[in-house]
C-alpha positions in Angstrom: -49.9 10.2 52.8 -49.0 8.9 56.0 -47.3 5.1 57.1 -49.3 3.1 58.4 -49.0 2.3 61.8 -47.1 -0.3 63.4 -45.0 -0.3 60.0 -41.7 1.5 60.9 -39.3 -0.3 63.4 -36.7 1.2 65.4 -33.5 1.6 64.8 -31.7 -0.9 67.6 -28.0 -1.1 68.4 -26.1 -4.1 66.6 -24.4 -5.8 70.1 -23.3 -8.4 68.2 -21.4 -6.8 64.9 -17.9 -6.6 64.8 -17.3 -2.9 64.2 -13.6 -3.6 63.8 -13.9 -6.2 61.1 -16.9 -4.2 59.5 -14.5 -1.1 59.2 -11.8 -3.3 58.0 -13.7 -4.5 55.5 -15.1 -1.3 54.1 -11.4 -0.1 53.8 -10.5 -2.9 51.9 -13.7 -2.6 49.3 -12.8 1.2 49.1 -9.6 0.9 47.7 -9.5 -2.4 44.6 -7.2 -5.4 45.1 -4.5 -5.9 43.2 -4.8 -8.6 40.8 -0.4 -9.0 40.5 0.7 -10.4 43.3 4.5 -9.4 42.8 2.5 -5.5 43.1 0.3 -6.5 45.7 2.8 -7.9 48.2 5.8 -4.7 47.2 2.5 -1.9 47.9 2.7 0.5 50.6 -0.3 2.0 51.1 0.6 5.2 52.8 2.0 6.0 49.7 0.5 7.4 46.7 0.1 5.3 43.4 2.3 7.7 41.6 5.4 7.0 44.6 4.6 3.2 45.1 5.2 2.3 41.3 7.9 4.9 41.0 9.7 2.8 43.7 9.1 -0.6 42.0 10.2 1.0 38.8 6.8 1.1 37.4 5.4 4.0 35.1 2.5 5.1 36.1 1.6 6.9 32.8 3.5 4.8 29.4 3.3 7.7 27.5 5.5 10.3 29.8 7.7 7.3 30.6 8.6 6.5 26.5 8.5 9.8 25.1 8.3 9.9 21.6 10.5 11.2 19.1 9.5 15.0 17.6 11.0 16.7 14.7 14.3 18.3 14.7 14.0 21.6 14.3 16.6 22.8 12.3 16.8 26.6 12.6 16.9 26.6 16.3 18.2 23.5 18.6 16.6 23.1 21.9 18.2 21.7 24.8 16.5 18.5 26.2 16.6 18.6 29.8 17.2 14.9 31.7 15.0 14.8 34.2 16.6 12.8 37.1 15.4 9.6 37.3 13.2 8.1 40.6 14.9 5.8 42.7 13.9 2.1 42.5 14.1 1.1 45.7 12.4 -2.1 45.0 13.6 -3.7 42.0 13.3 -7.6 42.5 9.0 -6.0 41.5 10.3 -5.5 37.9 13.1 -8.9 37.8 10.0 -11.2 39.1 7.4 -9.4 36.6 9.8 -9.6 33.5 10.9 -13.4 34.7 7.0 -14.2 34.8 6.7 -12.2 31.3 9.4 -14.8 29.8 8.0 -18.1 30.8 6.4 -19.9 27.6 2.8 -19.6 27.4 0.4 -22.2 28.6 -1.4 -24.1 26.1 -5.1 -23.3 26.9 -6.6 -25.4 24.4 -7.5 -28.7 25.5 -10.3 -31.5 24.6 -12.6 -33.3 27.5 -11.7 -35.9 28.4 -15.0 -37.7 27.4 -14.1 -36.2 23.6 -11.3 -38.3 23.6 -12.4 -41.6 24.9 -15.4 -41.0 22.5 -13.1 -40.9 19.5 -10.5 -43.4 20.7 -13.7 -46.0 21.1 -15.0 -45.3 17.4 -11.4 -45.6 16.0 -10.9 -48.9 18.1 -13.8 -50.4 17.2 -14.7 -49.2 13.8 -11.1 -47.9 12.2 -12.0 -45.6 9.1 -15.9 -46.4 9.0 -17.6 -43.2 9.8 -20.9 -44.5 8.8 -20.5 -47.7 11.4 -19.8 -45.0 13.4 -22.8 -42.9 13.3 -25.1 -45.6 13.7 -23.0 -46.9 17.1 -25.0 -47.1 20.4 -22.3 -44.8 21.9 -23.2 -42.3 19.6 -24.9 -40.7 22.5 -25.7 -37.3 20.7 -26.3 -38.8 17.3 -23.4 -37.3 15.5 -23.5 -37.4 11.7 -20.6 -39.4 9.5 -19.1 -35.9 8.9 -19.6 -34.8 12.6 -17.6 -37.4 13.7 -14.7 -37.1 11.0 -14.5 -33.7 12.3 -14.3 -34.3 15.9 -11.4 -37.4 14.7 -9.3 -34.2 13.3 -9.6 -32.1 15.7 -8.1 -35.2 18.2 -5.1 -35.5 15.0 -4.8 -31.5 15.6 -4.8 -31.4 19.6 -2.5 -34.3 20.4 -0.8 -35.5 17.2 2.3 -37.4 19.1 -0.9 -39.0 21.1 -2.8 -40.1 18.1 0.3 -41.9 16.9 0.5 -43.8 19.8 -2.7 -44.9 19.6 -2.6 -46.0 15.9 0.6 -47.7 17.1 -1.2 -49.5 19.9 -3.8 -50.7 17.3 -1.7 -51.9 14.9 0.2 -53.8 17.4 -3.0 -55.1 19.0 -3.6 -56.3 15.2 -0.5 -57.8 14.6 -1.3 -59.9 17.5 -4.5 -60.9 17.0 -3.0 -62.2 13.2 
């Protein structure tokens, strides 16, 4: 069936296109960024995978890089053959990788910060009451007696050393009011 006419355009030259940065950028989409910037910044790319990681010390493939152990065999010994080891030429890769491996992990766990005002205003104003609690006007989302025990213990769990505080605080605040 043919097109309708008037319906196909022609192809016109793009004047105003930056064929450099175009080509740049379908160069850099071709080949995928490293995500490690210790890699990223030590990469050559005129070399091949294989030669840049051998340089940083790298394996590309674990299991040809830690062989593992095979039965002896005991009626005929084989001679195992060290294969000469690659250069590192760039070593400081693997000393900022391991020195990055050995810093302690970040606590990822965390409460909002709305979470803990919430429970630090019920406990203020209500102490151990859960059912005062429940029927509170700031008890925006209508959290049950239980509900809001639950999200008390999980404040304990997250920050005990700041929960004592707190309790300190109160009990201070009492002793004052007394």
């Amino acid at each position: 069936m043919p097109k309708a006419k008037g319906k196909t355009r022609r192809q016109k030259f793009g004047y105003n296109v930056n064929r450099k940065r175009l080509n740049r950028n379908a160069r850099r989409k071709a080949a995928p960024r490293i995500e490690c910037s210790h890699i990223r910044h030590a990469w050559d790319h005129t070399k091949s995978v294989r030669q840049n990681l051998a340089e940083m010390g790298l394996a590309t493939d674990p299991n040809k890089a830690v062989p593992l152990r095979k039965r002896k065999v005991k009626a005929m010994e084989v001679d195992t053959e060290e294969r000469p080891r690659d250069l590192v030429r760039k070593p400081y890769v693997v000393n900022e990788l391991e020195a990055e491996a050995s810093l302690p992990e970040k606590k990822g766990n965390t409460l909002s910060r709305d979470l803990i005002d919430y429970v630090q205003y019920m406990v203020e104003n209500h102490g151990e009451d859960y059912k005062a609690m429940a029927r509170d006007e700031k008890n925006y989302y209508q959290d049950t007696p239980k509900q809001i025990r639950n999200k008390i213990n999980v404040y304990k769990r997250f920050y005990p050393t700041e929960w004592q505080a707190f309790i300190d605080s109160l009990q201070s605040k009492k002793m004052e009011v007394d």
